[in-house]
N, CA, C and O atoms as a GROMACS GRO file, in nm:
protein
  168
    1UNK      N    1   0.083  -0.121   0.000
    1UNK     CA    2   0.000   0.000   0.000
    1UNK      C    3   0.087   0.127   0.000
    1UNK      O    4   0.039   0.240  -0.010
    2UNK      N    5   0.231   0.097   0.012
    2UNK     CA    6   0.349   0.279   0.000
    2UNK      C    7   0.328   0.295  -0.133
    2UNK      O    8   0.376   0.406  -0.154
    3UNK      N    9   0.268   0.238  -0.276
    3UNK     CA   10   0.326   0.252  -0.382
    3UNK      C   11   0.231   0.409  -0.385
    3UNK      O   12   0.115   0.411  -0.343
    4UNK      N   13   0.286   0.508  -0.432
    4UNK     CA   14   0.246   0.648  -0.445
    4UNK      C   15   0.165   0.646  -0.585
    4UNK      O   16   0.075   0.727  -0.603
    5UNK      N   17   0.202   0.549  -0.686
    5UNK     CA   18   0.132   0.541  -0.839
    5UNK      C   19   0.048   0.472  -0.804
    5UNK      O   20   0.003   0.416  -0.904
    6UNK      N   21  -0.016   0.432  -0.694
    6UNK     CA   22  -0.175   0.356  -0.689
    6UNK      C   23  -0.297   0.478  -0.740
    6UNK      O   24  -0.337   0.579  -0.684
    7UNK      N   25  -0.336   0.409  -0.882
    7UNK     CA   26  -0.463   0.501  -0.941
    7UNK      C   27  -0.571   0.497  -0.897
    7UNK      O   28  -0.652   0.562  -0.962
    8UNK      N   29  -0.627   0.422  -0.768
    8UNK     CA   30  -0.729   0.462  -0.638
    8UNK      C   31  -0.722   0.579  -0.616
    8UNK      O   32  -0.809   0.664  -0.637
    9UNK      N   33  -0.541   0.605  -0.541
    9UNK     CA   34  -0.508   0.733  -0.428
    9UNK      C   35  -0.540   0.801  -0.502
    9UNK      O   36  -0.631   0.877  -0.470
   10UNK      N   37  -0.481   0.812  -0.647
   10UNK     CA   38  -0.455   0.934  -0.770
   10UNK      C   39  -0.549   0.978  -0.783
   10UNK      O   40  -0.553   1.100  -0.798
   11UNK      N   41  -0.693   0.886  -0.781
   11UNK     CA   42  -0.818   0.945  -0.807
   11UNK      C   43  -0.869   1.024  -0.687
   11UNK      O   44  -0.894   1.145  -0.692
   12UNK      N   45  -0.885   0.933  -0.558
   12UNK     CA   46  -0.928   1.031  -0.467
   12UNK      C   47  -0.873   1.106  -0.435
   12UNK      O   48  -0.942   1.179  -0.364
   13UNK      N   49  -0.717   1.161  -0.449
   13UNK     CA   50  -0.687   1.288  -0.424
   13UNK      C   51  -0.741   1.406  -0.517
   13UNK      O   52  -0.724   1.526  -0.494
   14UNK      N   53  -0.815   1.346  -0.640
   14UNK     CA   54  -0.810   1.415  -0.773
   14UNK      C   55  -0.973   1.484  -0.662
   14UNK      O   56  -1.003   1.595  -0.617
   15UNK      N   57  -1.031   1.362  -0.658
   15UNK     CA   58  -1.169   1.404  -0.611
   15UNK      C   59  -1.177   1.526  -0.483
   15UNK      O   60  -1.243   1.629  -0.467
   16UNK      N   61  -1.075   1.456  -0.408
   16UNK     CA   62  -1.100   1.548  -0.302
   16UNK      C   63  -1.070   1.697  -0.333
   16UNK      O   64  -1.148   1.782  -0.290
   17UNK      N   65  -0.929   1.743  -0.427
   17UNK     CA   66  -0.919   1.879  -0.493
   17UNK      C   67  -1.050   1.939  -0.566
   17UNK      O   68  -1.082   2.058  -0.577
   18UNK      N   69  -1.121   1.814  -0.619
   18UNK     CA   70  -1.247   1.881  -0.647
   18UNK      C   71  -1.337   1.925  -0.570
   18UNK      O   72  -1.371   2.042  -0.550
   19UNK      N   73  -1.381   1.818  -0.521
   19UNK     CA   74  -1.464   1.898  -0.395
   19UNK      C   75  -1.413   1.994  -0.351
   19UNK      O   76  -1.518   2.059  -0.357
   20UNK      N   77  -1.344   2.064  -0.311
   20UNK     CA   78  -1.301   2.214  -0.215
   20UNK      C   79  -1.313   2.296  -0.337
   20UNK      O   80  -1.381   2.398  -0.324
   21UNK      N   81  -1.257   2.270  -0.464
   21UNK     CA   82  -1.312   2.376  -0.563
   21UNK      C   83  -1.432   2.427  -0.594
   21UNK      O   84  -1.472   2.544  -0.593
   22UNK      N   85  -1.493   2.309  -0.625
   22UNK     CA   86  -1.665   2.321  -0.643
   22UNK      C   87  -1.683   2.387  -0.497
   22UNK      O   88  -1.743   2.494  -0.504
   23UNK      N   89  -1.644   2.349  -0.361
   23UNK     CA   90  -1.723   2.418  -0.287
   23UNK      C   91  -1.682   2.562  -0.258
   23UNK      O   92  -1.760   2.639  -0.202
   24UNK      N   93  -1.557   2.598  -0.297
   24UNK     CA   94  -1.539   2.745  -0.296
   24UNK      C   95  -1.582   2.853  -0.411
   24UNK      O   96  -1.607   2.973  -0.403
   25UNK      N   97  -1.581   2.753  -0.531
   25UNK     CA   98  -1.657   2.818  -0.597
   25UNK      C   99  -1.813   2.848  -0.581
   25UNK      O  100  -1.876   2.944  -0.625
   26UNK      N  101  -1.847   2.767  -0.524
   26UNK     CA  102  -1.991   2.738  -0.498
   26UNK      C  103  -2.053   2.850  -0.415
   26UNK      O  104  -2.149   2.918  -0.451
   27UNK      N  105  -1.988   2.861  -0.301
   27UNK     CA  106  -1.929   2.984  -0.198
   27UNK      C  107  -1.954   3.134  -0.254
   27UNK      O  108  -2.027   3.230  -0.232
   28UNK      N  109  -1.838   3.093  -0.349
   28UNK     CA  110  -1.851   3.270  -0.421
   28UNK      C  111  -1.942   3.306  -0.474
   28UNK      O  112  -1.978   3.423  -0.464
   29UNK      N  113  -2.024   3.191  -0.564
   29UNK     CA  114  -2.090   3.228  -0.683
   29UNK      C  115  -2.254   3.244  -0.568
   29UNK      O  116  -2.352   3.312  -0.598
   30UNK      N  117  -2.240   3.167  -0.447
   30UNK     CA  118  -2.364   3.232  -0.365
   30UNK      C  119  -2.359   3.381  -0.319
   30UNK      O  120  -2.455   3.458  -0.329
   31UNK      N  121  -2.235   3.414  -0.268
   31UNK     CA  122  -2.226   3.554  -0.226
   31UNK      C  123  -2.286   3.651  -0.308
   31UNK      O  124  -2.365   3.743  -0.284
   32UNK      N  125  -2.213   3.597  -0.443
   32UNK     CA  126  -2.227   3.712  -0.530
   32UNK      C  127  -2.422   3.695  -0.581
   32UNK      O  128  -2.485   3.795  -0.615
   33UNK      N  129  -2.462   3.612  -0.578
   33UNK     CA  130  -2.573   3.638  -0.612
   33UNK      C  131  -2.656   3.667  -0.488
   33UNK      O  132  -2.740   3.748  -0.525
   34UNK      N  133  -2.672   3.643  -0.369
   34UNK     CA  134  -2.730   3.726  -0.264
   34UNK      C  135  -2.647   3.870  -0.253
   34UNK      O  136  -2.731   3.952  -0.216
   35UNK      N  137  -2.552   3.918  -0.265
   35UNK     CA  138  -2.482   4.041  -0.308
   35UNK      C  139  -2.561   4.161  -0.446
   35UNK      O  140  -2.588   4.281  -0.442
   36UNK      N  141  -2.576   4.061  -0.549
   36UNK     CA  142  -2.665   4.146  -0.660
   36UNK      C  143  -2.840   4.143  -0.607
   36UNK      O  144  -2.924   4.230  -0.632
   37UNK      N  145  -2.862   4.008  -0.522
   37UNK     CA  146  -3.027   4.075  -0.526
   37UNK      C  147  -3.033   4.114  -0.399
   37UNK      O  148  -3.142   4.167  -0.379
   38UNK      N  149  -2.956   4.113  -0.290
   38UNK     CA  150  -2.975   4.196  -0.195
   38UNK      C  151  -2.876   4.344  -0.194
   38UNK      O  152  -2.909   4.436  -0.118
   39UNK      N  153  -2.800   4.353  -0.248
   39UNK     CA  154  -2.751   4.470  -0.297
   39UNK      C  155  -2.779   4.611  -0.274
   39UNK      O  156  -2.686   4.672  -0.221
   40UNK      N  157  -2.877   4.674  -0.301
   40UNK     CA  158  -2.966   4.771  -0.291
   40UNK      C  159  -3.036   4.772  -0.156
   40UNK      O  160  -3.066   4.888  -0.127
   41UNK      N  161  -3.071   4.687  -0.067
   41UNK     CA  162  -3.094   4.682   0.057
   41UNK      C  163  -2.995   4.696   0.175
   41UNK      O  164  -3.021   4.763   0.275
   42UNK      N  165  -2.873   4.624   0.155
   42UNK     CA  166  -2.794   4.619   0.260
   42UNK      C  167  -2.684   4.758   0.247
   42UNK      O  168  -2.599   4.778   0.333
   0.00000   0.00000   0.00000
């Protein structure tokens, strides 16, 4: 299980970089749209 070229790990590290992307993007792209329709209020 040390071998570092196991294409399991390769993948779930791939996955896990995704997830935090998607969720920071996810993040922003909420701000910014409670930002444009609450905007004018706050």
């Amino acid at each position: 299980m040390s071998d570092d070229h196991d294409p399991t790990r390769f993948v779930d590290a791939i996955r896990e970089k995704a997830a935090y992307i998607i969720g920071i993007v996810g993040l922003i792209a909420w701000f910014i749209m409670l930002w444009l329709m609450f905007g004018d209020v706050l």
